[in-house]
Backbone bond lengths (Angstrom), bond angles and torsions (degrees), N, CA, C in turn:
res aa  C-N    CA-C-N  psi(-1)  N-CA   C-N-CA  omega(-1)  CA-C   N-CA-C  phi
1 X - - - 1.465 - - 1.515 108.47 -
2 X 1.470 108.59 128.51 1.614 111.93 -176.63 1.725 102.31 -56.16
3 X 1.462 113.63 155.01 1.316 113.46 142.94 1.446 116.52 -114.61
4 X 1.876 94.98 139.17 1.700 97.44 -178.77 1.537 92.69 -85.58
5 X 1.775 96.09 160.98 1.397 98.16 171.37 1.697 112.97 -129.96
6 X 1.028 144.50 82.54 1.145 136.34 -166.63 1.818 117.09 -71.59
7 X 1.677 105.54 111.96 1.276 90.98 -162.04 2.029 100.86 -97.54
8 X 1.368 109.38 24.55 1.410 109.05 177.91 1.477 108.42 -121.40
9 X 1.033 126.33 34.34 1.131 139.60 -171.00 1.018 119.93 -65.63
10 X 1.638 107.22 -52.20 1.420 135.90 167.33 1.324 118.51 -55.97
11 X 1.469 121.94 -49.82 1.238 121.88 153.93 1.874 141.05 -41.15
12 X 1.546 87.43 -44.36 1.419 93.92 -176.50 1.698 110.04 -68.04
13 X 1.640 102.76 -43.81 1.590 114.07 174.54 1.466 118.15 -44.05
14 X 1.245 113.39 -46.15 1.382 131.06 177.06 1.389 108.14 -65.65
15 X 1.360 116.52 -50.28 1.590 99.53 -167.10 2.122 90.97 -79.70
16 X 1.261 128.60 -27.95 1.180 128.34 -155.48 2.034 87.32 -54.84
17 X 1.492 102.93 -59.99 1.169 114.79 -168.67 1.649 119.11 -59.60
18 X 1.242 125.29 -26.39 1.389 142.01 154.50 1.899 106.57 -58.74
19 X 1.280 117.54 -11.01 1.274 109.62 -174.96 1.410 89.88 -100.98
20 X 1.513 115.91 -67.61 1.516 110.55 173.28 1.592 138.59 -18.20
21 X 1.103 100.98 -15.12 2.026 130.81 -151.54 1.367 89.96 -49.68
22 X 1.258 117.13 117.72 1.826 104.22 155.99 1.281 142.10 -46.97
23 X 1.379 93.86 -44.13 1.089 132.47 174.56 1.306 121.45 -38.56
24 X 1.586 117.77 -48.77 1.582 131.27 -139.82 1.613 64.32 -116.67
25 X 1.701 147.00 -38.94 1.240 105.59 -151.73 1.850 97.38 -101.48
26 X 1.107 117.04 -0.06 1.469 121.38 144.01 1.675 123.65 -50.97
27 X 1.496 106.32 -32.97 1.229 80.42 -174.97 1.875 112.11 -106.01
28 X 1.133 110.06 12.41 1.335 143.85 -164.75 1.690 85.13 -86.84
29 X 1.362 102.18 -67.21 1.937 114.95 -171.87 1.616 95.72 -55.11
30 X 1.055 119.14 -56.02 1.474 138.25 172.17 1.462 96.71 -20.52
31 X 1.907 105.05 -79.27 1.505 86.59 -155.15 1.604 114.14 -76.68
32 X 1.559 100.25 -26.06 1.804 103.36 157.26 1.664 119.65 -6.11
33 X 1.652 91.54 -68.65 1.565 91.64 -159.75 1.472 88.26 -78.10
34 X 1.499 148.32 -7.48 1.595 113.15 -145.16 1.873 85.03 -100.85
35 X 1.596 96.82 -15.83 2.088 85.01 176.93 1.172 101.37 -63.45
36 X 1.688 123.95 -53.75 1.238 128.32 -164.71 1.844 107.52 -47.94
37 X 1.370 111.25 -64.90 1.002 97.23 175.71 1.577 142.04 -57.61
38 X 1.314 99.32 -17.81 1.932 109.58 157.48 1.221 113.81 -92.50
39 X 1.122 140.47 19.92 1.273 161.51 144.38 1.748 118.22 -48.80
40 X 1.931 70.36 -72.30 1.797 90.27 169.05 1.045 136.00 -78.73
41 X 2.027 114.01 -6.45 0.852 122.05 172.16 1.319 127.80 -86.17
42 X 1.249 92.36 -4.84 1.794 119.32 -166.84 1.895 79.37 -78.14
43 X 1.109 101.51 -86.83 1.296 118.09 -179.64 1.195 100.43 10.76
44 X 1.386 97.71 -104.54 1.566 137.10 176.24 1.234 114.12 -14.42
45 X 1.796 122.35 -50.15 1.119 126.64 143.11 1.670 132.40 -3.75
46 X 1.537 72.66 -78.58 2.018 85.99 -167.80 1.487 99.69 -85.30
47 X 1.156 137.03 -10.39 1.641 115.28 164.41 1.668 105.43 -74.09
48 X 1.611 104.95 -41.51 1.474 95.41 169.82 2.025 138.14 -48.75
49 X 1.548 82.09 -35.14 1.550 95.88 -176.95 1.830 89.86 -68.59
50 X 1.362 121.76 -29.09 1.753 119.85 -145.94 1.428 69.45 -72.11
51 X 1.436 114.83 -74.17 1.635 119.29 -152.06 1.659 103.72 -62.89
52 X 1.449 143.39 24.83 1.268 137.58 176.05 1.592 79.04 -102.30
53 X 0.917 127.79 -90.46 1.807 157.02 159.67 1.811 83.72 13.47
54 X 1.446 101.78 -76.91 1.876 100.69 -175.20 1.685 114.74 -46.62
55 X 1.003 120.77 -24.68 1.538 132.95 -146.31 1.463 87.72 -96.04
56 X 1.258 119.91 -52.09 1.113 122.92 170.02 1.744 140.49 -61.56
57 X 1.312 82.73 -34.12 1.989 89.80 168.18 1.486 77.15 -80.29
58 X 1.206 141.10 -77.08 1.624 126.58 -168.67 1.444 136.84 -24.11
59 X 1.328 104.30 -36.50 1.494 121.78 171.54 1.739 107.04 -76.10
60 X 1.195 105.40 -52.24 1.175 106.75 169.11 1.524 132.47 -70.24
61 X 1.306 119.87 -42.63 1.365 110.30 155.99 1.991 114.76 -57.36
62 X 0.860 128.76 -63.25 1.774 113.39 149.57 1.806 127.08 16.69
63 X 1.727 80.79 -77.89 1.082 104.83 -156.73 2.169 95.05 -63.58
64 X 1.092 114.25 -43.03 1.190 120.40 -173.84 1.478 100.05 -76.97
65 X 1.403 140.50 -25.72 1.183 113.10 -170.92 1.960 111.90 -94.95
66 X 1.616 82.45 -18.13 1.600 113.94 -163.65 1.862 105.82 -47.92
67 X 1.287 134.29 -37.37 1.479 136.91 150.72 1.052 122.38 -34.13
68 X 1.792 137.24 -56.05 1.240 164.26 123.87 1.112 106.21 6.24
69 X 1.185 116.27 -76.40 1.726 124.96 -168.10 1.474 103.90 -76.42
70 X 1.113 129.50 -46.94 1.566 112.32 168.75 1.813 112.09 -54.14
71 X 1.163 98.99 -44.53 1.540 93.77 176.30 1.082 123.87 -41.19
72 X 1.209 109.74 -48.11 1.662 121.20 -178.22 1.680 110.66 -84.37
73 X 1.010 122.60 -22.61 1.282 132.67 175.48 1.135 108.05 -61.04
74 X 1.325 106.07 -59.30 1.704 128.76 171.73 1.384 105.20 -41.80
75 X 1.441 101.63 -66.65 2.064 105.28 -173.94 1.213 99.48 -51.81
76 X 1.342 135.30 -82.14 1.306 143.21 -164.07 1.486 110.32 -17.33
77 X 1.334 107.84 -68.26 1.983 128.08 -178.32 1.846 96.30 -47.55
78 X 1.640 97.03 -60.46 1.530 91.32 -168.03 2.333 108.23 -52.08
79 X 1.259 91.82 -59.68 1.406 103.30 166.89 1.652 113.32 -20.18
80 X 1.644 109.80 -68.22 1.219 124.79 179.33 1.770 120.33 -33.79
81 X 1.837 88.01 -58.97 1.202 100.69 -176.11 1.913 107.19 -52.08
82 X 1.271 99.45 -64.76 1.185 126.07 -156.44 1.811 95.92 -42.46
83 X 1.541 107.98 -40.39 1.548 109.42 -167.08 1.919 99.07 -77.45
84 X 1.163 98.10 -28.00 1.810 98.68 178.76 1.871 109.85 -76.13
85 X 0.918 114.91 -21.91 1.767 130.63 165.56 1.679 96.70 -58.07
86 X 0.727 110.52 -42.49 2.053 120.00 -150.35 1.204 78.38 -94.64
87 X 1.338 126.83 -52.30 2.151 104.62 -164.99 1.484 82.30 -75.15
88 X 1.434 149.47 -79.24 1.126 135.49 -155.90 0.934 126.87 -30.74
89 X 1.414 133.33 -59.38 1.312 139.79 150.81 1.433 127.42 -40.15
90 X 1.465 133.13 -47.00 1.220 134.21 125.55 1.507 118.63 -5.98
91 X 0.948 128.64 -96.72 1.392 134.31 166.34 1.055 127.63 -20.99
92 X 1.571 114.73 -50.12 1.503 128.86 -171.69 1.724 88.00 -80.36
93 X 1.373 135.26 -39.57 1.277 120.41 -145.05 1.788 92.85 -80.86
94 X 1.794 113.11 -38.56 1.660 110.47 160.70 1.329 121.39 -46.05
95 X 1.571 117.48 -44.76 1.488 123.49 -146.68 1.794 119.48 -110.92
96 X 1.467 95.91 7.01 1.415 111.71 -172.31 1.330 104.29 -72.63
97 X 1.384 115.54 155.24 1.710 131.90 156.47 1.436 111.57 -34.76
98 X 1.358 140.19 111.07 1.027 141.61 141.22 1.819 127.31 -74.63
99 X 1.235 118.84 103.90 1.549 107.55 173.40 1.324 112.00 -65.00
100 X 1.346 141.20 -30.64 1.421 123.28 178.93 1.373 125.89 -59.86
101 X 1.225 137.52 -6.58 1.459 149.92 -174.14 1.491 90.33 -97.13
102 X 1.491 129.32 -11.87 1.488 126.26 -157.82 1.725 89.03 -106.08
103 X 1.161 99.09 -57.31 1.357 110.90 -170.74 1.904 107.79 -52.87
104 X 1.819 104.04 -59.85 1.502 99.05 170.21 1.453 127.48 -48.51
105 X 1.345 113.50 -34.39 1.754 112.04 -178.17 1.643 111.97 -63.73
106 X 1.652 109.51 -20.84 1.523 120.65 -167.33 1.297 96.38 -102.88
107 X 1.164 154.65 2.15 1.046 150.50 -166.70 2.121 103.42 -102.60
108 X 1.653 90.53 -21.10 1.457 98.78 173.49 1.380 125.50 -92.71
109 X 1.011 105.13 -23.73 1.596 132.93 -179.57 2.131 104.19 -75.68
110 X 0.999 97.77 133.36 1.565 110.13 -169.97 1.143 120.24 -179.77
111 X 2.009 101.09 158.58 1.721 91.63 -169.91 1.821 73.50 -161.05
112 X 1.164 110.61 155.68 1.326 139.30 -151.16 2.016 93.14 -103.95
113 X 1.006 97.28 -44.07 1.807 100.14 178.91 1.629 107.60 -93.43
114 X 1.161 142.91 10.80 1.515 141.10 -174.52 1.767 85.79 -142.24
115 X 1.901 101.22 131.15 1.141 108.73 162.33 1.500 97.16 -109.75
116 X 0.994 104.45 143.29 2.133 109.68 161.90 1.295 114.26 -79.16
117 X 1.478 146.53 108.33 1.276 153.45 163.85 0.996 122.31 -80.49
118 X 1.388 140.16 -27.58 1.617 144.73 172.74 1.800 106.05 -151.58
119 X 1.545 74.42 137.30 1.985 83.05 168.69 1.051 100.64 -152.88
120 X 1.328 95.48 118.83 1.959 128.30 162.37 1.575 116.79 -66.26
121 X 1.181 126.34 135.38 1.208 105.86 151.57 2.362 89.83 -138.67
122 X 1.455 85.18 154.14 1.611 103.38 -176.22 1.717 107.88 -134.28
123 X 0.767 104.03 143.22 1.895 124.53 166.99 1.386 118.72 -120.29
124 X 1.135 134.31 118.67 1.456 126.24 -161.19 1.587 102.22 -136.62
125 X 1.587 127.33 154.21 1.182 115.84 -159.56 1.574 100.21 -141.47
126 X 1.403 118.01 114.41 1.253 137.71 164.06 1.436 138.06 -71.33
127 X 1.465 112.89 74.45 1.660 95.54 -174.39 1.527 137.21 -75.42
128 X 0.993 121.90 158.37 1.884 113.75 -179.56 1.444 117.86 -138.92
129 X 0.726 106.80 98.50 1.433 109.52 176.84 1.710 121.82 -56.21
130 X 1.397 96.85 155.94 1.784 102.66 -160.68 1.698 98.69 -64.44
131 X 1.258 103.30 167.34 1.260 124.07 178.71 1.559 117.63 -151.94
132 X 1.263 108.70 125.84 1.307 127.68 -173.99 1.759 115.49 -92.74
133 X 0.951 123.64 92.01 1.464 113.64 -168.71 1.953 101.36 -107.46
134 X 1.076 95.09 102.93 1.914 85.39 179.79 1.855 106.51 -122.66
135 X 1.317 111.62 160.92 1.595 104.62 167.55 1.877 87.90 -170.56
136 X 1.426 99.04 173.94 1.321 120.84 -156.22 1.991 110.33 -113.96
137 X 1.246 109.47 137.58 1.884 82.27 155.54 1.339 98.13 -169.65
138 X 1.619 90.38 123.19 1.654 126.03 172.08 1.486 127.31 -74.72
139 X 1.904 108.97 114.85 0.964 99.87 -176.98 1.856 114.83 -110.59
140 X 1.332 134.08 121.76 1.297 140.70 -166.10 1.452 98.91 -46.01
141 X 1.329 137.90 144.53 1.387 131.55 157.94 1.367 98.09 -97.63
142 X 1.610 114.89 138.89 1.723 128.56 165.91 1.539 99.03 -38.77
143 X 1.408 106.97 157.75 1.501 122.05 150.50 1.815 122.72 -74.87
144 X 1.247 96.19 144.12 1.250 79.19 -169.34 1.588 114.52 -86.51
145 X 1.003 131.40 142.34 1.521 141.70 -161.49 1.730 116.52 -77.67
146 X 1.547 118.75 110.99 1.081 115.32 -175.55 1.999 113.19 -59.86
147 X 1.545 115.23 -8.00 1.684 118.41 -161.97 1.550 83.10 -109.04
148 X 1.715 100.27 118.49 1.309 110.45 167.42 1.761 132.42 -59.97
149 X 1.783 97.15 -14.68 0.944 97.55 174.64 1.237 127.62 -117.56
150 X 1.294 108.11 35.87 1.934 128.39 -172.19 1.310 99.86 -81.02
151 X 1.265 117.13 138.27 1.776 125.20 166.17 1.210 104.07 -37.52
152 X 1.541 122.28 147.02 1.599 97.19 139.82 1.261 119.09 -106.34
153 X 1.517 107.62 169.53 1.428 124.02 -173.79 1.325 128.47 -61.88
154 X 0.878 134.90 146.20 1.749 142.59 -156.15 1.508 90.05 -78.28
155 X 1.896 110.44 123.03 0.777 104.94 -172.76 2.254 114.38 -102.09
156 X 1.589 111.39 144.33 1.648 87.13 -169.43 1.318 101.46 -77.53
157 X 0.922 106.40 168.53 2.154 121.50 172.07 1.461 112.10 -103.87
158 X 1.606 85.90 98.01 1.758 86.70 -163.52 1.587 106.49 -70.21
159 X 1.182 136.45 -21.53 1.194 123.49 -161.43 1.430 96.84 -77.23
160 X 1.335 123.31 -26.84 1.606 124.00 -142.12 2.216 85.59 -101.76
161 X 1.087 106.96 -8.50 1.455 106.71 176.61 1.962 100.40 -102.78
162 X 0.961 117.52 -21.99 1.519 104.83 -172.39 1.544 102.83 -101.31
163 X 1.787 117.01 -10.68 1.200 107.98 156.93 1.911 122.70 -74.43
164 X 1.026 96.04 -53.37 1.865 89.21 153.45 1.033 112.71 -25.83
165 X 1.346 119.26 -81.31 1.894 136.88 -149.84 1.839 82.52 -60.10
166 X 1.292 127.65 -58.09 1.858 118.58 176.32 1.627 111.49 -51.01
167 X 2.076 123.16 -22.90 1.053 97.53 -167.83 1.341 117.87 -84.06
168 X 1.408 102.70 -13.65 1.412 128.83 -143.29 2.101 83.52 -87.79
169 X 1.426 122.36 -47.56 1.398 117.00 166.89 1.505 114.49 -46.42
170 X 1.111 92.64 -76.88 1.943 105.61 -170.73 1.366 105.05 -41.67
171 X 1.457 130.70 -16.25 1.263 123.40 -168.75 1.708 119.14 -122.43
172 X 1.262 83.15 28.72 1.510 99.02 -172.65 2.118 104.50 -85.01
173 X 1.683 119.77 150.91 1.162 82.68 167.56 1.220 159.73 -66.39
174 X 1.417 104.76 1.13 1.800 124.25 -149.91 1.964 73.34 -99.36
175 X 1.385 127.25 -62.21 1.277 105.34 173.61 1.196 145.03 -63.93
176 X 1.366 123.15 -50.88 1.387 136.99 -178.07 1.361 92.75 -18.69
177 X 1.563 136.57 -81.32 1.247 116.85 -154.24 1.585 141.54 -83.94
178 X 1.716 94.91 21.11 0.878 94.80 162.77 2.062 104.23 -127.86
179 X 1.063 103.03 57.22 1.456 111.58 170.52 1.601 123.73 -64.22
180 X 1.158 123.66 -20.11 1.714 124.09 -167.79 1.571 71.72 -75.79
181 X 1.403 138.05 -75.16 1.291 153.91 -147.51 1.468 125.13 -54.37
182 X 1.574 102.44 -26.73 1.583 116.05 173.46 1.639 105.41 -56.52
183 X 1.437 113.64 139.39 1.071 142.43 121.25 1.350 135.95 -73.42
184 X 1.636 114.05 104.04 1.809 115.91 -176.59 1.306 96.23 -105.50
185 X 1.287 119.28 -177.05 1.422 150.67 -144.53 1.214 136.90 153.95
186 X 1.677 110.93 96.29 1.275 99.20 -169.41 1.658 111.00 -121.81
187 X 0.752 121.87 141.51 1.723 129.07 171.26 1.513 127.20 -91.71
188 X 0.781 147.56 126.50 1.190 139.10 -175.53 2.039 107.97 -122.27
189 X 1.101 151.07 122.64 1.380 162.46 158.73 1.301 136.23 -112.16
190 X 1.048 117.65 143.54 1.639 107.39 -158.26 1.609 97.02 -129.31
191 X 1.202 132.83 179.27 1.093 140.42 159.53 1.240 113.49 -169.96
192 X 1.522 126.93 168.92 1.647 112.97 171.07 1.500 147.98 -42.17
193 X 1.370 96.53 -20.85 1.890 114.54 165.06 1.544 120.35 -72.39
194 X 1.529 97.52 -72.73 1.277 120.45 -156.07 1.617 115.38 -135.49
195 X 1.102 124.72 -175.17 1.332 125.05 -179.53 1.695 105.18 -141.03
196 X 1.280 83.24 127.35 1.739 84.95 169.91 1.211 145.04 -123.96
197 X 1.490 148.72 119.86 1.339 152.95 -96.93 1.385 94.62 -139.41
198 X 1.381 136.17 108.01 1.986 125.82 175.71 1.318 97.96 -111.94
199 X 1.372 106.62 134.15 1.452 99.76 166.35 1.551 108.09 -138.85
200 X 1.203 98.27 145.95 2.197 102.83 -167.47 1.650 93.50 -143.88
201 X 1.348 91.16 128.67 1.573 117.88 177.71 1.175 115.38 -129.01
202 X 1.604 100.27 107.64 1.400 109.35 -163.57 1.790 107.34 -104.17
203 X 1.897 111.32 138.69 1.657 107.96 -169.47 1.465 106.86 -90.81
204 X 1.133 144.83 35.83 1.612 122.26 -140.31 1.360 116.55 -46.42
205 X 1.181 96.73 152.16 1.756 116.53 174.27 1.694 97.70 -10.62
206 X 1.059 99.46 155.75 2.053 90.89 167.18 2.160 77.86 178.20
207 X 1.712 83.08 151.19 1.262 109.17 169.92 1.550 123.49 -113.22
208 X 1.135 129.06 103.76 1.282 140.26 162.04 1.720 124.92 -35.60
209 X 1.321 138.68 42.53 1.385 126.46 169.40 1.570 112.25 -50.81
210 X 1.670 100.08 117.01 1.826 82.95 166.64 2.387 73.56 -145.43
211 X 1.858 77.50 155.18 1.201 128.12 -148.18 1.269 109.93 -91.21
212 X 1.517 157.70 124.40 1.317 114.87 163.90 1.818 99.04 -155.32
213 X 0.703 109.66 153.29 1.983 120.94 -154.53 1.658 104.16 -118.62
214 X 1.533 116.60 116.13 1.570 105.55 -171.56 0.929 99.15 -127.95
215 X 1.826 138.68 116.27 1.325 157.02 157.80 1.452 125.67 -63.27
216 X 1.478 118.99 107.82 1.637 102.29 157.98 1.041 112.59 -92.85
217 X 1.769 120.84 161.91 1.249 103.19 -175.87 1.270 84.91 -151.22
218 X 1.188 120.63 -177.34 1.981 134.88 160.11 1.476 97.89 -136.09
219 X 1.659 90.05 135.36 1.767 130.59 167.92 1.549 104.17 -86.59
220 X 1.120 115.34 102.63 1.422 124.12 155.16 1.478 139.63 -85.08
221 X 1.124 90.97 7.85 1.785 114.90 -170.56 1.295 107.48 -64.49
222 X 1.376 130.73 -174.48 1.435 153.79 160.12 1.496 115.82 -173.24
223 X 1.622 76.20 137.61 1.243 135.66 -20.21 1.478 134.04 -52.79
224 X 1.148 112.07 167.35 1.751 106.04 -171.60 1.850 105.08 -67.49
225 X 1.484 80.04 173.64 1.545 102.16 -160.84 1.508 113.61 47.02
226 X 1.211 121.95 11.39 1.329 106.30 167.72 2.135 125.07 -49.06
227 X 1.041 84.12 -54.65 2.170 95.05 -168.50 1.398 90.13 -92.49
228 X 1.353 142.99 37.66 1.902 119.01 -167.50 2.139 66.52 -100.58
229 X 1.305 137.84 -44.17 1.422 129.36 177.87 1.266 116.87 -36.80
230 X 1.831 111.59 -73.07 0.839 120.82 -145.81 1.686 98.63 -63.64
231 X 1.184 106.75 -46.01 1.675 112.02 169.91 1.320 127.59 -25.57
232 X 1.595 108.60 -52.64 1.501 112.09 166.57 1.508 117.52 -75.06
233 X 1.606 123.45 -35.70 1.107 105.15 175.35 1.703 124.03 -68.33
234 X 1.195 108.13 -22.62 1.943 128.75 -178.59 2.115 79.10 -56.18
235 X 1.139 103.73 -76.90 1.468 96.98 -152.73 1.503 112.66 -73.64
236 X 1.719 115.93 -8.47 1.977 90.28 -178.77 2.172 88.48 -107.04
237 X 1.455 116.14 20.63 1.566 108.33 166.49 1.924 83.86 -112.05
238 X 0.843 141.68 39.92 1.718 127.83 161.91 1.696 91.65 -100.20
239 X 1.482 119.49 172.04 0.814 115.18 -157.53 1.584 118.06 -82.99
240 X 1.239 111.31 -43.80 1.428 125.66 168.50 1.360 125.33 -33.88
241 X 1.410 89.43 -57.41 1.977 111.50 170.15 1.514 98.54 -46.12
242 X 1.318 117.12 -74.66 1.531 128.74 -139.01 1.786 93.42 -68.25
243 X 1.182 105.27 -11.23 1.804 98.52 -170.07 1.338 104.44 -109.46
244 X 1.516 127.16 11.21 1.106 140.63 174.22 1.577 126.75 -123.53
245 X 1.350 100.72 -44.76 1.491 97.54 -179.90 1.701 115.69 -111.72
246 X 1.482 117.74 0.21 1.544 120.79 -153.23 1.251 129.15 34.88
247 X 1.269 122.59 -151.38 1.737 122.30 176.08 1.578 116.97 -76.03
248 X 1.015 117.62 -12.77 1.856 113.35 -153.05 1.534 101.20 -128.14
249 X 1.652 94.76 13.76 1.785 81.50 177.91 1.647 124.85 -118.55
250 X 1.574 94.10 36.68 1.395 89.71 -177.89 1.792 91.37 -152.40
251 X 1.722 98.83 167.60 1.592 100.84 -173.89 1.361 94.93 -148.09
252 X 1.933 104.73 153.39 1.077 128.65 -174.22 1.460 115.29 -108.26
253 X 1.083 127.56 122.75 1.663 113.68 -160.48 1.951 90.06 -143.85
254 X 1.522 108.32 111.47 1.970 112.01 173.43 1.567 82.80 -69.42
255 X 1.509 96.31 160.27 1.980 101.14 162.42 1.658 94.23 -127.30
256 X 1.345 128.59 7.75 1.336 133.29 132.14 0.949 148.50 -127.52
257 X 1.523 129.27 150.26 1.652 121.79 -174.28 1.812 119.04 -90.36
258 X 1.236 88.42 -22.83 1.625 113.06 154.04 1.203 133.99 -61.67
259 X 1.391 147.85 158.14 1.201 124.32 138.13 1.544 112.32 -108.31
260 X 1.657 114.16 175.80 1.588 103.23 -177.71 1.495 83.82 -162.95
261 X 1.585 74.57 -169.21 2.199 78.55 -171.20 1.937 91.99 -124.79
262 X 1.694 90.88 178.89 1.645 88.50 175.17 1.347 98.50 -140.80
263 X 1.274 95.09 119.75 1.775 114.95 178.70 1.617 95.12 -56.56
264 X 1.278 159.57 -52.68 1.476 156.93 -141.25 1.682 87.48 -94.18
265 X 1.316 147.59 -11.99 1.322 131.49 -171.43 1.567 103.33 -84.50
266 X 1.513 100.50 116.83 1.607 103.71 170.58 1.719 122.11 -69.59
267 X 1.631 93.00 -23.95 1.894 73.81 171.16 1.366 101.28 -111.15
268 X 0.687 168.06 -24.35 1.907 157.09 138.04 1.080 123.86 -101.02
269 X 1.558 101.54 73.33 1.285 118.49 159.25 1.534 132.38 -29.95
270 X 1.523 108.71 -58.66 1.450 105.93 178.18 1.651 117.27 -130.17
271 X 1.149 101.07 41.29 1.860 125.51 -178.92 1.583 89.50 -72.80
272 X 1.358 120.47 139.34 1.608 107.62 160.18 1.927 100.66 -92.09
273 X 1.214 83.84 160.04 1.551 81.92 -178.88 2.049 102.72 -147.91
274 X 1.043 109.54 -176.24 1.769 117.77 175.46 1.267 96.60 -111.37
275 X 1.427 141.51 151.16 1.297 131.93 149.09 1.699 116.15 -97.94
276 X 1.203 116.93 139.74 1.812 116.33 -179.26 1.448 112.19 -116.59
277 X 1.230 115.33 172.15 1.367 124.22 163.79 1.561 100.50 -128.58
278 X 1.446 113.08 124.60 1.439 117.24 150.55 1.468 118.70 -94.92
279 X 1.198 145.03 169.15 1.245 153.78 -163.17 1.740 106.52 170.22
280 X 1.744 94.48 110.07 1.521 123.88 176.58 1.310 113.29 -105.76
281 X 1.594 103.14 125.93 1.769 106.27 -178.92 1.453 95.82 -113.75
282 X 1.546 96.22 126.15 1.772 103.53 176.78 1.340 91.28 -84.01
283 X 1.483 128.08 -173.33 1.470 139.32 -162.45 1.951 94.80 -114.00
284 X 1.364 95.66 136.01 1.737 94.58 -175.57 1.248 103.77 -92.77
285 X 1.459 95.09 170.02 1.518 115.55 -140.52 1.737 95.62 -129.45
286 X 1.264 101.38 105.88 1.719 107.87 162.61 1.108 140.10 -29.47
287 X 1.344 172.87 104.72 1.263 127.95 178.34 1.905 95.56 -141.66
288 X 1.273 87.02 158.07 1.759 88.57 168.92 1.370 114.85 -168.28
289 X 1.349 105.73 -160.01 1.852 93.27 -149.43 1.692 103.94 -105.31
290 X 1.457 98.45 -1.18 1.524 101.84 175.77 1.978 113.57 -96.08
């Protein structure tokens, strides 16, 4: 039986094992991934360049429509305003002070010893500008506890604390009376620390009408100053009065401690009489443009 003899044996083993190489097929995988990944970088590239390219007709379409839209932005607000002017006025033109309802309730009211000589009536108008009152309050959140079986911590009730922190505004004196009119706002945000509570209370503009009616009169009584009271009480207990002004809104003021007469009076010439001032404050009246 022949024997083969292979005299490259050594060779082939050697290069077989040089193919095997970890090494070489590490760096083979190596450059594998580094095309792949400039591959994707390529990619990534040109959608980036696409979406620069979009951004740009975007900016630019913008830019051309961007005049337009303020315009109308502009109209709209002015519009807005303009239609909230018209209900205000509206409202006010239903809801305004009438003196004839003042005048008819007094026309019933009378006293046999007091003549009335002059009656004023005035409307006067208070403006106020808006007011922004806002503030913040941060509450820490616990850590959270590595012992599964640790209490947890008492937790606060944020809503029921930032309604306070709103009551404690709205009820301030500069607000309270104008409460129908407030605008509140509250925010509430959380994040991994703490929690945070905004609250903004807004006054808008508002106009103050308040009202007030000033009587002279003459006391003919006796003795004098007797009825210059009863006079005011007859007219702010009639009904009109009492549902308008209550007890504390009107004043009695003699402008003498004397009495005397007045030679120029065609119907009681020489009556002595007291002269008074009454003065009635109706309750003012809010108003605003919202």
């Amino acid at each position: 039986m022949p024997i083969r003899l292979n005299l490259l044996a050594e060779q082939q083993a050697a290069e077989e094992a040089r193919r095997r190489d970890p090494v070489k097929r590490a760096l083979w995988g190596g450059g594998f991934a580094v095309a792949l990944v400039l591959l994707w970088g390529g990619s990534v590239q040109l959608k980036l360049s696409r979406v620069k390219a979009e951004l740009v007709g975007h900016e630019a379409h913008w830019k051309k429509v961007e005049p337009a839209f303020l315009q109308v932005s502009n109209d709209f607000r002015e519009s807005g305003l303009i239609r909230r002017k018209l209900d205000a006025l509206q409202r006010y033109s239903t809801n305004r002070f009438f003196w004839a309802h003042t005048l008819n309730a007094l026309q019933h009211v009378g006293d046999d010893k007091v003549r009335v000589v002059n009656l004023t009536g005035n409307i006067g108008f208070a403006e106020h500008k808006q007011v922004l009152v806002s503030t913040s309050m941060f509450i820490n959140l616990p850590p959270k506890s590595w012992w599964k079986w640790s209490s947890e911590p008492l937790k606060t009730n944020v809503l029921e604390a930032a309604r306070a922190m709103l009551g404690a505004i709205t009820n301030r004196p500069d607000m309270a009376r104008y409460q129908p009119e407030l605008i509140s706002t509250l925010i509430v945000t959380t994040n991994p620390i703490q929690i945070v509570a905004k609250v903004e209370v807004v006054k808008p503009e508002t106009i103050t009408e308040r009202a007030t009616l000033t009587m002279r009169a003459r006391d003919y009584s006796t003795p004098p100053d007797k009825r210059m009271d009863g006079f005011n009480s007859a007219i702010t207990n009639a009904s009109y009065f009492k549902q308008f002004l209550g007890k504390t809104n009107s004043t009695v003021q003699p402008e003498l401690l004397k009495s005397r007469d007045d030679a120029t009076d065609m119907v009681k010439p020489g009556d002595l009489f007291i002269p008074f001032t009454v003065e009635f404050f109706f309750p003012d009246k809010i108003r605003s443009n919202d």
